[in-house]
C-alpha positions as CSV (number, residue, x, y, z in Angstrom):
1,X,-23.0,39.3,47.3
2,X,-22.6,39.8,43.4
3,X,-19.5,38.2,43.7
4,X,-20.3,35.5,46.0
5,X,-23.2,34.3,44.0
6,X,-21.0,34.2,40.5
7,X,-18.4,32.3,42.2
8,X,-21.3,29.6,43.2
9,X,-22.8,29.6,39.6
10,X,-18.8,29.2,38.1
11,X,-18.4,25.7,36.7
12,X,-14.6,25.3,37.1
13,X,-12.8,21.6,36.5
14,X,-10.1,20.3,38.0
15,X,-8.4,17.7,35.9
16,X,-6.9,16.2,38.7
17,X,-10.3,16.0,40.6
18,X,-11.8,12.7,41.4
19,X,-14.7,11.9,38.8
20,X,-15.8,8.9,40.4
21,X,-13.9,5.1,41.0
22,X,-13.7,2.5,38.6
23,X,-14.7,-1.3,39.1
24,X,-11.7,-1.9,41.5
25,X,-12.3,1.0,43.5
26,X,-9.4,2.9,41.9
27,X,-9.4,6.6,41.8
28,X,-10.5,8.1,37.9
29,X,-10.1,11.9,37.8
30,X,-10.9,13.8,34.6
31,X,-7.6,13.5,33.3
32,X,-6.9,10.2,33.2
33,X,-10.3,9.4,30.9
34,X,-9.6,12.4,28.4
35,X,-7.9,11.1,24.7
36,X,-4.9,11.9,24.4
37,X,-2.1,10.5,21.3
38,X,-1.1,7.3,22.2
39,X,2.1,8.0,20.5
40,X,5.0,11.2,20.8
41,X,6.6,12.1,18.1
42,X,9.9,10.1,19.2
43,X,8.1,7.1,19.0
44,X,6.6,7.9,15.5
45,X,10.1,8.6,14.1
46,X,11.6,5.5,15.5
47,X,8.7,3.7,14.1
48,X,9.0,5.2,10.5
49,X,12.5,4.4,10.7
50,X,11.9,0.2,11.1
51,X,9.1,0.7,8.7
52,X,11.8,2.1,6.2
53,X,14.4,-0.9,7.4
54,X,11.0,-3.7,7.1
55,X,10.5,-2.3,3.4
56,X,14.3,-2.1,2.7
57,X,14.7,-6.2,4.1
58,X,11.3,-6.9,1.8
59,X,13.0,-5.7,-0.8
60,X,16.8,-7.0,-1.0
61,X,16.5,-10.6,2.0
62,X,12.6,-11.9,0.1
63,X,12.5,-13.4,-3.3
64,X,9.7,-12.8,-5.5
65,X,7.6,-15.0,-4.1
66,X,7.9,-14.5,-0.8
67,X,8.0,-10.5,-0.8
68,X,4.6,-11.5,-2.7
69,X,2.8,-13.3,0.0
70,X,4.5,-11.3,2.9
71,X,2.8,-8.1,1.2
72,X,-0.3,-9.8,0.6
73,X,-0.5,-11.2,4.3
74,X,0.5,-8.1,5.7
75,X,-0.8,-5.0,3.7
76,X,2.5,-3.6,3.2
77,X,3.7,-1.4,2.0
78,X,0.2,0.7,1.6
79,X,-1.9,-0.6,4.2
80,X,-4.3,-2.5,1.5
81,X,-6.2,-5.1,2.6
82,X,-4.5,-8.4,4.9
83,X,-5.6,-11.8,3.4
84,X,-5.1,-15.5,5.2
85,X,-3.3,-17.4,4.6
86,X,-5.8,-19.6,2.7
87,X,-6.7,-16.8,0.6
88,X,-3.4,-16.9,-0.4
89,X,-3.3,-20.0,-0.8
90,X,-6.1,-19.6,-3.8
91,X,-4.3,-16.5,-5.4
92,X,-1.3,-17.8,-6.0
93,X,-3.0,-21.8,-6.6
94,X,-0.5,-23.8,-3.5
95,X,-1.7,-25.2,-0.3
96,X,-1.9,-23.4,2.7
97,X,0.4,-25.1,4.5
98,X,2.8,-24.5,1.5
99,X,1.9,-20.8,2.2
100,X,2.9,-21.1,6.3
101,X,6.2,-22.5,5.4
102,X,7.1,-19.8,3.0
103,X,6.0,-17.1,5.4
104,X,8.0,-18.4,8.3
105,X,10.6,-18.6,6.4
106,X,10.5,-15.4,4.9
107,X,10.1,-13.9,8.8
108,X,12.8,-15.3,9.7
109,X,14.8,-13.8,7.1
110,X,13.4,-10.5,8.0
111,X,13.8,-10.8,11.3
112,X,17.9,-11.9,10.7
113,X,18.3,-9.0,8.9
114,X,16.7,-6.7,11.3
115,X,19.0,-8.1,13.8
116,X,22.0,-8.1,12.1
């Protein structure tokens, strides 16, 4: 009887047992709402690898000026802060629109070198 009433009083979880539905009716067992890394390490590497190629192409494709506002748009290299384009735009004392054409341009030269 000991035993019996310890196995009643055991809280055991199944991952894989149904929690509850969600708003389609689907199935959600404890396993699919726990956190887990979006990321595995392959994809990390892979992804410091571009970042290394991204900086690289900053550096020798961009001129001064635009290696300046792509880092400035984009946070790069550090992750500082992003700024629009018409903050920019005040920094550096051009137009905005001046601004957009000197960003696409300068994506398009990373993204030729990236290809290449």
């Amino acid at each position: 009887m000991l035993f019996r009433s310890e196995k009643k009083q055991a809280k055991e979880v199944y991952l894989n047992e149904s929690i509850g539905s969600d708003k389609e009716g689907n199935e959600i067992s404890l396993i699919d709402i726990i956190e887990t890394p979006d990321d595995d390490i392959t994809d990390k590497v892979l992804l410091n690898e571009d970042l290394g190629k991204l900086y690289e192409y900053v550096d020798d494709v961009l001129s001064d000026r635009e290696k300046r506002i792509i880092c400035l748009r984009y946070g790069i290299p550090d992750g500082s802060k992003e700024y629009t384009q018409r903050e920019i735009a005040d920094i550096m004392g051009i137009s905005r629109s001046y601004i957009s054409r000197i960003e696409k341009k300068a994506l398009y030269k990373l993204r030729k070198a990236y290809e290449e």
